[in-house]
N, C-alpha and C positions, 0 to 999 in steps of 0.2 A: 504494500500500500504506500500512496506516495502523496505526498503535499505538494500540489500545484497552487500559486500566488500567482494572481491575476491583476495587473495595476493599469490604469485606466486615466493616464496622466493629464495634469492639469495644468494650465500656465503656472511656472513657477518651479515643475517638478524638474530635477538635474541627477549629475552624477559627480562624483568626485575621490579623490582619492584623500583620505584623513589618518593621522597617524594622533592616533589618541595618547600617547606614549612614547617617549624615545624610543628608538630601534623597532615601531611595529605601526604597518602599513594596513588601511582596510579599502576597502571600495565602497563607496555608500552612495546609493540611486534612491531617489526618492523625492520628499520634502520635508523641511522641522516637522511636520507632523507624524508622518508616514515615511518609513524608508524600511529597503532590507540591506543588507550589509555580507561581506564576500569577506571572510578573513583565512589567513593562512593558519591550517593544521598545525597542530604542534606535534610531529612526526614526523621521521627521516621519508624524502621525498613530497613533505607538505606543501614546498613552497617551488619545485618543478609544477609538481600537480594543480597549484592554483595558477601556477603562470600560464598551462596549456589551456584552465580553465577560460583566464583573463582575457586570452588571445582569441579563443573560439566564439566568446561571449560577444566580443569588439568586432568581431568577423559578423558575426549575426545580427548584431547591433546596426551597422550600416549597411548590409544589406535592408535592412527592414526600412531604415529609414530613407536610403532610394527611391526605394517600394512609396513609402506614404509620400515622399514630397512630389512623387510621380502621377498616383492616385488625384494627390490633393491638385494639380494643376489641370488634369482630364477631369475631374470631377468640379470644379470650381467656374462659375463663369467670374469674368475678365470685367465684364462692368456690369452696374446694377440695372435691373429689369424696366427701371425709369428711362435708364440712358439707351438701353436697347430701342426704345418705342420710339424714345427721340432722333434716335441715329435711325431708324426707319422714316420717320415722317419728313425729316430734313433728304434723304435720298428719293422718298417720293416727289418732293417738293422739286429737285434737281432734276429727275425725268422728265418732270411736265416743262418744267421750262426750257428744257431741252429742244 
């Protein structure tokens, strides 16, 4: 059985790296309010193991966001639904006087 966290991010949510502690490094995604956190094992090959974790996660990370800023530009229209009527009426306008 496994624990899946699902985060649903808000303006404001980030990532970063914080070392709460001389000599120890954490990852923290999140917000002050919410966040989860990525720390290295205290065991021989802890800190290989979270580095290939780090790298794969970073890999997955930009692909994803690609993806949304790709999404978000096909999905989005370019000017508000005011200005589309306007920039139709003004091109009708240019026809006839044509």
């Amino acid at each position: 059985m496994g624990i899946h966290v699902v985060i649903q991010p808000l303006v404001g949510y980030g990532a970063a790296v914080v070392s709460p502690s001389p000599g120890v490094r954490q990852l923290v995604a999140g917000s002050e309010e919410t966040s989860f956190i990525v720390q290295v094992p205290a065991r021989i090959g802890g800190l290989m193991d979270t580095a290939r974790f780090a790298q794969s996660l970073a890999d997955a990370a930009s692909e994803f966001s690609e993806w949304c800023e790709t999404q978000h530009r096909t999905r989005s229209h370019s000017s508000s639904f005011h200005d589309q009527w306007s920039d139709a009426a003004d091109d009708a306008v240019t026809r006839k006087n044509d």
